[in-house]
C-alpha positions as CSV (number, residue, x, y, z in Angstrom):
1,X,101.4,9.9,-53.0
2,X,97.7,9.2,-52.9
3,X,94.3,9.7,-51.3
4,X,92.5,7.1,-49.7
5,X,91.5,8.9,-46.6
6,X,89.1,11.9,-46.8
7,X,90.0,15.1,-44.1
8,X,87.0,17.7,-43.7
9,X,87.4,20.8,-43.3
10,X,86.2,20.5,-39.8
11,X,88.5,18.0,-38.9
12,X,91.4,20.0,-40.5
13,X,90.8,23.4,-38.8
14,X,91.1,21.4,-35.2
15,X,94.0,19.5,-36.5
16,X,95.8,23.0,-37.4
17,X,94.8,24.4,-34.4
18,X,98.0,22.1,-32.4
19,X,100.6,24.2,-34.8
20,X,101.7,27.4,-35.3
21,X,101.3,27.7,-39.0
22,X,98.3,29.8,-39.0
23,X,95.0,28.5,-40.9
24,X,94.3,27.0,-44.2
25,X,93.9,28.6,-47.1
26,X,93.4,26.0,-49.8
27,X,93.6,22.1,-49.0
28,X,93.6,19.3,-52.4
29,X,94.3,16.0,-52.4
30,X,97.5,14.5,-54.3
31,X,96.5,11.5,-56.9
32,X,100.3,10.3,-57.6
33,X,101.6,7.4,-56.1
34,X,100.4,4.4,-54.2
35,X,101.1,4.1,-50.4
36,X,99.8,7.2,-48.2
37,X,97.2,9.7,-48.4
38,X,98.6,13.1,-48.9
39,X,97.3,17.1,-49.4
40,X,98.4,19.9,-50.8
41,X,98.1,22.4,-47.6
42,X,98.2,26.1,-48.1
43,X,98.0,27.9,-44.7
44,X,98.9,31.5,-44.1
45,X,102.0,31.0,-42.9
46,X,103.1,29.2,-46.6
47,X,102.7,26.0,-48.4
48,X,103.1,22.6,-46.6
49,X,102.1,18.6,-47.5
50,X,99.9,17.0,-45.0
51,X,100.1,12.5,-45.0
52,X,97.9,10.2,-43.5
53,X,99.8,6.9,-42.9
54,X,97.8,4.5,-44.2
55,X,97.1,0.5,-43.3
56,X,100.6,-0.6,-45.1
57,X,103.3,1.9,-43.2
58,X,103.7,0.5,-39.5
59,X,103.1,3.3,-36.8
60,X,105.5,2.4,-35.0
61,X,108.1,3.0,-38.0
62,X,107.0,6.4,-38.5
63,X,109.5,8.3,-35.8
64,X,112.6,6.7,-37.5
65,X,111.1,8.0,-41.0
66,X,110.5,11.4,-39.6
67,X,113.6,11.4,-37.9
68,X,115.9,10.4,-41.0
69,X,114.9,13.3,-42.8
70,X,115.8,15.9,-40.3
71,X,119.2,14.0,-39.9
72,X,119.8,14.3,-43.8
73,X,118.4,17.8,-43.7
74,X,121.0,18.5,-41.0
75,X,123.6,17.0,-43.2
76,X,122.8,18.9,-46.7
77,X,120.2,17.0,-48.5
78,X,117.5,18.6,-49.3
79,X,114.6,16.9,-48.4
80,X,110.7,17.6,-46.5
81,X,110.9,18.9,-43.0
82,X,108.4,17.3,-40.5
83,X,106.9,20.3,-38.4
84,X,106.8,19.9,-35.3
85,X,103.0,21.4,-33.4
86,X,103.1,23.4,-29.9
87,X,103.8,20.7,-28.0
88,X,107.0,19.8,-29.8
89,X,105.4,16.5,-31.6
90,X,105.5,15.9,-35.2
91,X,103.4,13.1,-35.1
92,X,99.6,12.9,-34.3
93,X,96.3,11.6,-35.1
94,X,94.1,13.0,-37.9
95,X,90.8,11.1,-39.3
96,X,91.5,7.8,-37.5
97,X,94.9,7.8,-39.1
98,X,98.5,8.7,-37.9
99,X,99.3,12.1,-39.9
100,X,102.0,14.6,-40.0
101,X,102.6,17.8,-41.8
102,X,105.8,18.3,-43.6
103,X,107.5,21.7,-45.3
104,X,106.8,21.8,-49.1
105,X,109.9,21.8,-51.6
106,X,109.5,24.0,-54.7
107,X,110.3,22.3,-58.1
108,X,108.3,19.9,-60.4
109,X,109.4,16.2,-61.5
110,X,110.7,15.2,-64.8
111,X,107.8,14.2,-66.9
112,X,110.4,12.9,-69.6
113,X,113.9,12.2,-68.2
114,X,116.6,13.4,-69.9
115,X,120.3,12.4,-69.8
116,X,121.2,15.8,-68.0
117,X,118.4,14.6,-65.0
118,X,120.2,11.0,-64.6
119,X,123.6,12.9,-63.6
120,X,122.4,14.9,-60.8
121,X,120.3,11.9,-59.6
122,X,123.3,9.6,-59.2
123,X,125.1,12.6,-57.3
124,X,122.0,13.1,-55.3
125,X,121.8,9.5,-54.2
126,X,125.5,9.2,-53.2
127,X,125.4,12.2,-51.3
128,X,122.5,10.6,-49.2
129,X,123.7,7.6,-48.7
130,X,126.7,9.4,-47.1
131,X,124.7,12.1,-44.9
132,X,122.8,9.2,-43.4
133,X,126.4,6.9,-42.6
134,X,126.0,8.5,-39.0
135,X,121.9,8.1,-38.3
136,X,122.2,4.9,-35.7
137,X,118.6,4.1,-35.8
138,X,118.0,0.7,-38.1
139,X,115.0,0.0,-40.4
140,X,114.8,-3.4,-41.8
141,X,113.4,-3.1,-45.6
142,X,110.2,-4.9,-45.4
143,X,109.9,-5.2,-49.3
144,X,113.8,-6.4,-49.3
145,X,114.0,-9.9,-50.7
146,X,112.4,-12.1,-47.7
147,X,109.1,-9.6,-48.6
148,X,109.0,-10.6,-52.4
149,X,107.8,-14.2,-52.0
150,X,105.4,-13.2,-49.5
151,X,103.9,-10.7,-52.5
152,X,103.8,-12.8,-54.6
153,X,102.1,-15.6,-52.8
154,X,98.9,-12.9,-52.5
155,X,98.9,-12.0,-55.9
156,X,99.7,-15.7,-57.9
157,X,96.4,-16.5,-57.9
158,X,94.9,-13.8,-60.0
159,X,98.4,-12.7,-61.5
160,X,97.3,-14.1,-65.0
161,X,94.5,-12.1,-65.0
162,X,97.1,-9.4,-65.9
163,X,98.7,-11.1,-68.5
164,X,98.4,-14.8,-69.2
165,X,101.9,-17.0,-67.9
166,X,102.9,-13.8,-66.0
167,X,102.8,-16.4,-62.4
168,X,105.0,-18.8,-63.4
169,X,107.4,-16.6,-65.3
170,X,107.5,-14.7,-61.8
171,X,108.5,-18.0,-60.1
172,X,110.9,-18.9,-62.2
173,X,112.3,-15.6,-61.8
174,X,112.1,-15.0,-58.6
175,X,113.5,-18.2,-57.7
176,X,116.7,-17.6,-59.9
177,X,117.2,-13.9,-58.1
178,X,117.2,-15.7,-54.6
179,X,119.4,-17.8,-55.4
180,X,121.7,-15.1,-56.9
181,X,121.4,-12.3,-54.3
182,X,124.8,-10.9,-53.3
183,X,125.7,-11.1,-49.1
184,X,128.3,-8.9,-47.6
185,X,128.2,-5.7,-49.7
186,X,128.0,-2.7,-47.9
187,X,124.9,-1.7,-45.9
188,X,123.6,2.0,-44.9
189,X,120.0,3.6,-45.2
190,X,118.9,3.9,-48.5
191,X,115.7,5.7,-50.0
192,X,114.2,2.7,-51.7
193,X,112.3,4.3,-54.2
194,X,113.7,7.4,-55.8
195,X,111.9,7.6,-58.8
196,X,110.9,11.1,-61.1
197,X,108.4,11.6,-59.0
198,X,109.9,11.8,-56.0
199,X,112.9,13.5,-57.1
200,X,112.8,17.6,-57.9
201,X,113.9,20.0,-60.1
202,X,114.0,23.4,-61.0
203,X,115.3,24.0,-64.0
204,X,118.7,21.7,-64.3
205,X,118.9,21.7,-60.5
206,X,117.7,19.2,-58.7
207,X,116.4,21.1,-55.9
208,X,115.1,18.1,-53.6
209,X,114.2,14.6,-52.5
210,X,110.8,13.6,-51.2
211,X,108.6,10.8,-50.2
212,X,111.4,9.0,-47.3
213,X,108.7,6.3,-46.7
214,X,110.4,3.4,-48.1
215,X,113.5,4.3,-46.8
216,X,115.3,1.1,-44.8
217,X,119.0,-0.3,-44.0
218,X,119.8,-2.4,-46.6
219,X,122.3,-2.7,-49.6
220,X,123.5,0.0,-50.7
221,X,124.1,-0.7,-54.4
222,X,120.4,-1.7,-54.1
223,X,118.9,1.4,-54.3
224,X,121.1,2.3,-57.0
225,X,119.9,-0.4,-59.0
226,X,115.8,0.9,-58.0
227,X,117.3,4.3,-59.5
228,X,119.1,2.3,-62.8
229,X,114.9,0.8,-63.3
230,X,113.7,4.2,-62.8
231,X,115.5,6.5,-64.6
232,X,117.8,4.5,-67.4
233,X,114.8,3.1,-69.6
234,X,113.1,4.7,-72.4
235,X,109.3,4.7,-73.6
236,X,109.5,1.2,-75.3
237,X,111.3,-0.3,-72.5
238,X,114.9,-0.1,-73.6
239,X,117.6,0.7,-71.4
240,X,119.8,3.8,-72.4
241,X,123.2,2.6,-72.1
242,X,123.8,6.6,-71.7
243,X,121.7,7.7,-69.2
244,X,122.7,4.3,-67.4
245,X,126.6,6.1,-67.6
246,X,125.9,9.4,-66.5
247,X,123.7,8.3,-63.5
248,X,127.0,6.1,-61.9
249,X,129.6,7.9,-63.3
250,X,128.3,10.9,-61.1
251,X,127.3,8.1,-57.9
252,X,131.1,7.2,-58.2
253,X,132.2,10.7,-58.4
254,X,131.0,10.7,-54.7
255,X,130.9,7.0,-53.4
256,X,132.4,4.7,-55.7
257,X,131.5,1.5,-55.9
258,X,133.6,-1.7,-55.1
259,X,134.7,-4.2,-57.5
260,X,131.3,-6.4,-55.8
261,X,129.0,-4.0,-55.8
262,X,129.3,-3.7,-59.8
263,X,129.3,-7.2,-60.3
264,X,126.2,-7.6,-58.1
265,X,124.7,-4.7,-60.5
266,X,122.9,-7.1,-62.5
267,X,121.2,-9.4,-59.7
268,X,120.0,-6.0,-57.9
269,X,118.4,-4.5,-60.9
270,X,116.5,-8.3,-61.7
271,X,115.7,-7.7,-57.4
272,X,114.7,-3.9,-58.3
273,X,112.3,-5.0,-61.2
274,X,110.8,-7.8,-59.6
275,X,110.2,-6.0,-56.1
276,X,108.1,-2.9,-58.3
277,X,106.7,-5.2,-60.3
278,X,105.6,-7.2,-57.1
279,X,104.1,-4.3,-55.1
280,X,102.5,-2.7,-58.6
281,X,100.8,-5.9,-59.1
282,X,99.5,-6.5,-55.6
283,X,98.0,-2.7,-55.8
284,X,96.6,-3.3,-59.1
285,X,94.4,-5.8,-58.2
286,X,93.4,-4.9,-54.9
287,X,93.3,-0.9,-55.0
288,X,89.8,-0.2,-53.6
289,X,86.9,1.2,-55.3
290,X,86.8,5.0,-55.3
291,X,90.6,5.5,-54.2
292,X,92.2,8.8,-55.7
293,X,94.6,6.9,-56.8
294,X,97.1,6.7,-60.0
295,X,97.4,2.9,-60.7
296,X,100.5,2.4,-62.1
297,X,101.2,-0.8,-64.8
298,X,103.2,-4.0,-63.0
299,X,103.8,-4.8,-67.3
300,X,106.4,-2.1,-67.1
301,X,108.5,-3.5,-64.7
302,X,108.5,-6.9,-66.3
303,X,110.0,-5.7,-69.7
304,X,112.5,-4.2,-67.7
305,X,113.3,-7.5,-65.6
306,X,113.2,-9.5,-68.9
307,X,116.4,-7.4,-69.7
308,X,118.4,-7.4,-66.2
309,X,117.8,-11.3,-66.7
310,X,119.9,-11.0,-70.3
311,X,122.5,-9.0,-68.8
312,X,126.1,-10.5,-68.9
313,X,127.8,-7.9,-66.6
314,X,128.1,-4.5,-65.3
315,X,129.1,-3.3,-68.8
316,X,125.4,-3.3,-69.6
317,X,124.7,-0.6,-67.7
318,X,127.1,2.0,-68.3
319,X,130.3,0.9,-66.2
């Protein structure tokens, strides 16, 4: 979550006026994250997020997005609502952008993950990935592997600036994960980027999922790998063998995994790292001036690829 898009109040009281969730209240902006620009919204009717799709998310996408969440909702995960104005559309038009409001989930992410977070996350994930078996609508993932060259090709020319070799260690890299990445193993609609921040709890339980726009059909055993780079390594950049157990052990406990999809575990987490690091170092260099934005470090990913590269097996990560 981000802002890049200002909303006045103006703007926001006509906007309101299409639902039935009374007027606002209180109305913030949300620094986290990278993609969309998103508010806090207190009306009088309760507490609801407001996003403003910005230049990256296709338009066109945006019904399948909004769609996929009421489908998992309808299945038992726990996930943002889209609300739907008098006219029975969830999407419109709000400062030159396409915008829709969603229903806010109470909890707070884990600032410092602990092994008892990675359990419920692997559960949480499994559970998707079934709920969402039956949604027919397709995605394709646009920052699957065919979108990784392309990234870097718009950042290699000022990806030294970063850190010095960091180009050609990313073409070498890359290259070798290409080469490597698994065909055949089982395909459904995955989130794509369930990290911390996007995952809630209150106290213990995790109470909910947010932030579907990354979701896409792909791999399956991919997005267990983005989860293995987001919630298995420590504050200097190890991996906790631990954490790494309890997240898959409680995955398996409701989808196991085949005898290809843990093999393929260490060629997904070296796609995992290199796809964040990709899209953290293209944002890095060209978020624009002013943007109430969190920039997040591309360096953290590529300690964390430097170790999916030395990994013999699936052993390393828990299994």
């Amino acid at each position: 979550m981000a802002v890049y898009t200002e909303v006045t109040d103006d703007a926001l009281a006509a906007f309101l006026a299409d639902y039935d969730i009374g007027t606002a209240v209180a109305f913030r902006g949300i620094a986290e994250g990278v993609e969309n620009s998103n508010y806090s919204l207190r009306t009088t009717a309760g507490d609801f997020i407001l996003t403003l799709y910005e230049k990256r998310v296709d338009p066109t996408e945006l019904p399948w997005f909004l769609g996929l969440m009421e489908h998992l909702a309808g299945r038992g995960v726990v996930c943002p609502q889209p609300v739907h104005g008098r006219d029975g559309a969830a999407l419109r038009q709000l400062a030159g952008r396409h915008a829709a409001i969603t229903t806010f989930l109470p909890g707070v992410w884990p600032r410092r993950v602990r092994i008892e977070h990675c359990g419920p996350v692997g559960a949480a994930l499994a559970a998707l990935h079934k709920a969402g078996a039956d949604y027919a609508p397709t995605r394709p993932n646009a920052l699957g592997p065919a979108g990784w060259s392309p990234l870097l090709d718009k950042a290699r020319s000022r990806a030294d600036e970063v850190q010095p070799g960091l180009a050609a260690e990313l073409d070498g890299a890359l290259s070798g994960i290409l080469s490597a990445w698994p065909k055949g193993l089982p395909v459904g609609h995955i989130h794509a980027d369930m990290f911390p921040d996007n995952v809630f709890f209150l106290g213990e339980t995790l109470s909910g999922l947010i932030d579907f726009y990354f979701a896409a059909t792909d791999t399956l055993a991919y997005d267990v790998a983005v989860c293995l780079n987001a919630w298995c390594f420590e504050a200097d950049f190890s991996y906790n063998i631990t954490k790494g157990r309890a997240l898959l052990t409680a995955y398996e406990a409701i989808r196991p995994l085949s005898p290809a999809e843990k093999a393929a575990l260490p060629v997904l987490c070296q796609g995992a790292a290199i796809r964040f690091l990709l899209t953290r170092l293209y944002d890095w260099l060209n978020t624009p001036d002013g943007a109430l934005v969190t920039r997040k470090d591309p360096l953290e990913y590529l300690r964390r690829l430097r170790f999916h590269l030395g990994a013999r097996d699936e052993h390393a990560y828990g299994i």
